[in-house]
Residue frames as a rotation matrix with the C-alpha (Angstrom) as fourth column:
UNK 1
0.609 0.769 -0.192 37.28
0.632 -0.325 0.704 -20.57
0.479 -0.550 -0.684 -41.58
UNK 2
0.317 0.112 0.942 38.10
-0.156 -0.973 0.168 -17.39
0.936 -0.200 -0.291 -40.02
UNK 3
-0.460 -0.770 -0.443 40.60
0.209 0.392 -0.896 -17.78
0.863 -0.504 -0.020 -36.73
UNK 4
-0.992 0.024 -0.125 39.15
0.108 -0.358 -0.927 -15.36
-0.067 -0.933 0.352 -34.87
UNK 5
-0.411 0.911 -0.040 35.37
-0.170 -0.034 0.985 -16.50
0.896 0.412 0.169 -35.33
UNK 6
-0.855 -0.162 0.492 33.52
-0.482 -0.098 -0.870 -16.02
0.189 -0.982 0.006 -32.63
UNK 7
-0.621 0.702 -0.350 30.67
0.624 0.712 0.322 -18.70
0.475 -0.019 -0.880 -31.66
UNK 8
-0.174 0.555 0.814 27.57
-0.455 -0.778 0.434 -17.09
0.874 -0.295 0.387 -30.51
UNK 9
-0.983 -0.071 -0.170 27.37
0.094 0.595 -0.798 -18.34
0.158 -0.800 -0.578 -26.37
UNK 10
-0.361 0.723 0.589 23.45
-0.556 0.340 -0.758 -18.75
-0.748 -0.601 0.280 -26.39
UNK 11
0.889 0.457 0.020 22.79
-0.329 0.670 -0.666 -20.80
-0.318 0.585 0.746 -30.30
UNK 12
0.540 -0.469 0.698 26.00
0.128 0.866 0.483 -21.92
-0.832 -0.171 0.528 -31.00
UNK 13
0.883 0.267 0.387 25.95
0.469 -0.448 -0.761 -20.21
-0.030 0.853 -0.520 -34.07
UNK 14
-0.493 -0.870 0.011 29.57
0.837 -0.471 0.278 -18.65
-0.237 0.146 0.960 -35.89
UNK 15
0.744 0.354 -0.567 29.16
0.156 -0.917 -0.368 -14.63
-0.650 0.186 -0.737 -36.22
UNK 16
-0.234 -0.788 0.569 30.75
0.952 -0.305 -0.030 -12.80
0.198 0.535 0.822 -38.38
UNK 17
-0.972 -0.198 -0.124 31.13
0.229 -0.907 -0.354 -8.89
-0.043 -0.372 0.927 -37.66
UNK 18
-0.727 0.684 0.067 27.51
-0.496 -0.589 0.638 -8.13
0.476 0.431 0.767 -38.70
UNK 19
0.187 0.876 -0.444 25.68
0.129 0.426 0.896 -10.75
0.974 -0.225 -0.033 -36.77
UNK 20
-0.633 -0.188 -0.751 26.62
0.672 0.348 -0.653 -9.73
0.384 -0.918 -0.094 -33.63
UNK 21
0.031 0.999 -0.007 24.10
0.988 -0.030 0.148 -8.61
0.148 -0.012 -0.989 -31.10
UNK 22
-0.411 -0.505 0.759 23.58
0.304 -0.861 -0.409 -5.23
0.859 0.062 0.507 -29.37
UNK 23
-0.807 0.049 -0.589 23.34
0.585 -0.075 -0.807 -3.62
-0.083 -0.996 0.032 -26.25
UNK 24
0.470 0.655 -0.591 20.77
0.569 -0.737 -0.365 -0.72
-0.675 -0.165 -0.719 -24.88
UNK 25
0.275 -0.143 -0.951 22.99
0.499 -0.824 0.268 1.45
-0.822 -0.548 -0.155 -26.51
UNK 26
0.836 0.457 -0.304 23.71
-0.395 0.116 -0.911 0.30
-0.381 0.882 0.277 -29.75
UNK 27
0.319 -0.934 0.160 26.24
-0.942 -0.294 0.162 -0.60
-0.104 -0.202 -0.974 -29.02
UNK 28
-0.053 -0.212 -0.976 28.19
-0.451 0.877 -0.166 -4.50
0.891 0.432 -0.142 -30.56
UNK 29
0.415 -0.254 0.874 28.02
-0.864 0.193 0.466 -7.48
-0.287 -0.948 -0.139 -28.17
UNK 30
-0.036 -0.418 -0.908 30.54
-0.848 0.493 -0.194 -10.29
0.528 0.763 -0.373 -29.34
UNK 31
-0.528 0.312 0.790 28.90
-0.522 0.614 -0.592 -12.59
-0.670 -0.725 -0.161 -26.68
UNK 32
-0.228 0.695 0.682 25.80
0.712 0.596 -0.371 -13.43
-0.665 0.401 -0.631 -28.83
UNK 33
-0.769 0.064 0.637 24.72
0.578 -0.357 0.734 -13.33
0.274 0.932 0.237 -32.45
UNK 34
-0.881 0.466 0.077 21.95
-0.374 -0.788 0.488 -10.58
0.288 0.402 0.869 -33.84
UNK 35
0.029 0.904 -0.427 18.83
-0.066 0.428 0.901 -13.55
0.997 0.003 0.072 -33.39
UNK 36
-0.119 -0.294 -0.949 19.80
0.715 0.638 -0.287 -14.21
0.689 -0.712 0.134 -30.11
UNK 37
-0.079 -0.353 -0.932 20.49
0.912 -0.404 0.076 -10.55
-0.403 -0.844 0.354 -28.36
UNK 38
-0.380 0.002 0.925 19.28
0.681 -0.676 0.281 -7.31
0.626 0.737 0.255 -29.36
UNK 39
0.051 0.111 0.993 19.03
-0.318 -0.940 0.121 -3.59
0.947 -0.321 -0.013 -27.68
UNK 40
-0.271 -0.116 0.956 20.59
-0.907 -0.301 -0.294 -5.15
0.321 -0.947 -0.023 -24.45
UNK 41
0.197 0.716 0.670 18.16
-0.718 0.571 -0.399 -8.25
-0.668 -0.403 0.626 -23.86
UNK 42
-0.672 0.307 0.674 17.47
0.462 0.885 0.058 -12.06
-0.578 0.350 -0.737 -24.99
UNK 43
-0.710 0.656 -0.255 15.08
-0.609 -0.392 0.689 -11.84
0.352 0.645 0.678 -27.92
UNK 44
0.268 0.811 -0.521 13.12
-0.126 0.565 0.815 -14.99
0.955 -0.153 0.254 -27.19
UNK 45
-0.307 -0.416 0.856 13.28
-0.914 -0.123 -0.388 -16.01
0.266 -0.901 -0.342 -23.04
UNK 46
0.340 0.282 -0.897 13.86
-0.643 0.766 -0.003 -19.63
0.686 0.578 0.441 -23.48
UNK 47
0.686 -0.434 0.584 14.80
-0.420 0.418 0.805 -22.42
-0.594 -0.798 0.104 -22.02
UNK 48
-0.425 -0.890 0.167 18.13
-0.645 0.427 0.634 -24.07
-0.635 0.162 -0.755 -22.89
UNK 49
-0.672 0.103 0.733 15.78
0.135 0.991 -0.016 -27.11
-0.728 0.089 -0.680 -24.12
UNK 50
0.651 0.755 -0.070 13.46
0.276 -0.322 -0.906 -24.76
-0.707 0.571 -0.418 -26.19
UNK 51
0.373 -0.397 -0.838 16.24
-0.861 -0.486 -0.153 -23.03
-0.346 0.779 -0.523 -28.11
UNK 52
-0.595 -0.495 0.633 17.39
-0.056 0.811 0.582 -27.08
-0.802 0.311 -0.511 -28.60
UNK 53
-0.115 0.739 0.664 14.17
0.724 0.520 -0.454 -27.74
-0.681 0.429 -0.594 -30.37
UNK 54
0.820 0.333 -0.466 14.60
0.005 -0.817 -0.576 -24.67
-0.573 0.470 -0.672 -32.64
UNK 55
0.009 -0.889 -0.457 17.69
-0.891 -0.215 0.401 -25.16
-0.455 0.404 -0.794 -33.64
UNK 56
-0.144 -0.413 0.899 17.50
0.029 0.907 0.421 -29.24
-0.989 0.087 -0.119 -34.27
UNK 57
0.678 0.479 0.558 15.85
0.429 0.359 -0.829 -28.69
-0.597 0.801 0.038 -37.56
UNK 58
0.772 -0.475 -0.422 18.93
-0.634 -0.535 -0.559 -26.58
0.039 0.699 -0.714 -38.87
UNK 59
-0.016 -0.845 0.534 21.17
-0.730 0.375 0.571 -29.10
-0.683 -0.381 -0.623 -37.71
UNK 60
-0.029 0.375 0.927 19.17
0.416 0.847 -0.330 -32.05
-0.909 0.376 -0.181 -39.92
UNK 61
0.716 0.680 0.157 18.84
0.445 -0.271 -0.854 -29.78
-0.538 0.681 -0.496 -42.68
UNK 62
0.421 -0.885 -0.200 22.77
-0.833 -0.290 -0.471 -28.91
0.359 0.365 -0.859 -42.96
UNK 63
0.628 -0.265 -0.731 23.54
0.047 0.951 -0.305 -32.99
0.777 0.157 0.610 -42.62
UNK 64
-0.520 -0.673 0.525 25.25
-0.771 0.107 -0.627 -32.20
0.366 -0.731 -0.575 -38.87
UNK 65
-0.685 0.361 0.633 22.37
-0.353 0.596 -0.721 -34.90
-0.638 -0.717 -0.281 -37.78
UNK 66
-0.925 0.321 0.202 20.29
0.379 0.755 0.535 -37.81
0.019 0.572 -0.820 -39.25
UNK 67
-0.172 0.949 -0.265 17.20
0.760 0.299 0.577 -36.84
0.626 -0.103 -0.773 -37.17
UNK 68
0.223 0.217 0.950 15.44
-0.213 -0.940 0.265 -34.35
0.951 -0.262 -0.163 -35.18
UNK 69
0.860 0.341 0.379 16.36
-0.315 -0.229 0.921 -36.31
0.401 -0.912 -0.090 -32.12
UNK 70
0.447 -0.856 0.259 19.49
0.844 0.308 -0.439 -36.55
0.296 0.415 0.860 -33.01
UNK 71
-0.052 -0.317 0.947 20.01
0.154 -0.940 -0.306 -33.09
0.987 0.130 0.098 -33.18
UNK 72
0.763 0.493 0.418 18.24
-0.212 -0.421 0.882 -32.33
0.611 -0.762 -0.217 -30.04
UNK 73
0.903 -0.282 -0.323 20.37
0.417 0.402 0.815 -34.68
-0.100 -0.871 0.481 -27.95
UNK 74
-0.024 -0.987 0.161 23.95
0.979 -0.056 -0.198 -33.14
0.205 0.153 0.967 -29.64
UNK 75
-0.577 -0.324 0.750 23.11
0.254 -0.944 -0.212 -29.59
0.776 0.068 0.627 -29.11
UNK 76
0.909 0.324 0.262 21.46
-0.225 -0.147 0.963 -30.07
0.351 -0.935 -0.061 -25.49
UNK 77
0.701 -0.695 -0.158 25.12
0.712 0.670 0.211 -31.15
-0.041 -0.261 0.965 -25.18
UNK 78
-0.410 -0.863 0.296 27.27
0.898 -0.438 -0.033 -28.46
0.159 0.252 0.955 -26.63
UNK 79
0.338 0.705 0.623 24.49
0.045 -0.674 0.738 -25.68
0.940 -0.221 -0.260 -25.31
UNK 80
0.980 0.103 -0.171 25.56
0.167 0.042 0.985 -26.87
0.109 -0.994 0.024 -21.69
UNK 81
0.227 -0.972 0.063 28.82
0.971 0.221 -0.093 -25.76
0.076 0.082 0.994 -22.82
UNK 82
-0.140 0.111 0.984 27.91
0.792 -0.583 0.179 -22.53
0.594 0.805 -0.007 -23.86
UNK 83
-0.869 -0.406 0.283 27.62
0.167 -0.779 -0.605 -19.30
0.466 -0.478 0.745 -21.67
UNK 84
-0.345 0.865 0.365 24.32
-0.811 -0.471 0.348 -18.39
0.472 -0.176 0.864 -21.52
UNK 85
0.657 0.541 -0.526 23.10
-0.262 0.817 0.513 -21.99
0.707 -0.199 0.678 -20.42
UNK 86
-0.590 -0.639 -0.493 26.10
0.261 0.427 -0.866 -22.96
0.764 -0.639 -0.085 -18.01
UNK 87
0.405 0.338 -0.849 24.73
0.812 0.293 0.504 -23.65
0.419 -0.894 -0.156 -14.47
């Protein structure tokens, strides 16, 4: 893996150059990926606990978790780590 990968700070998600989002301007943001942040803005305006429940099923489905509430509970964890969700 790639040293200087950057983690996306609202899914958790590794970018590579192309998945990052963008600003108003069209400008790159290396904050958060392409699904996440686009022309400036949040695509979806979730909660922390919604973007859990979207994400658990990729977590079960690449063997990072057994179960869907599995998932949920490990990446309501490592979300509250993350930028966009910090307090």
């Amino acid at each position: 893996m790639e040293q200087n990968l950057k983690i996306c700070q609202s899914c958790g998600m590794p970018m590579q150059e192309n998945q990052y989002g963008t600003e108003a301007d069209g400008s790159k943001n290396e904050t958060y990926c392409c699904y996440c942040y686009k022309d400036g803005d949040f695509a979806s305006k979730c909660t922390m606990e919604e973007m859990a429940d979207f994400c658990a099923p990729f977590e079960v489905e690449g063997g990072r978790a057994k179960n869907l509430e599995e998932a949920k509970a490990g990446l309501m964890k490592y979300f509250a780590t993350l930028e966009r969700w910090k307090a």
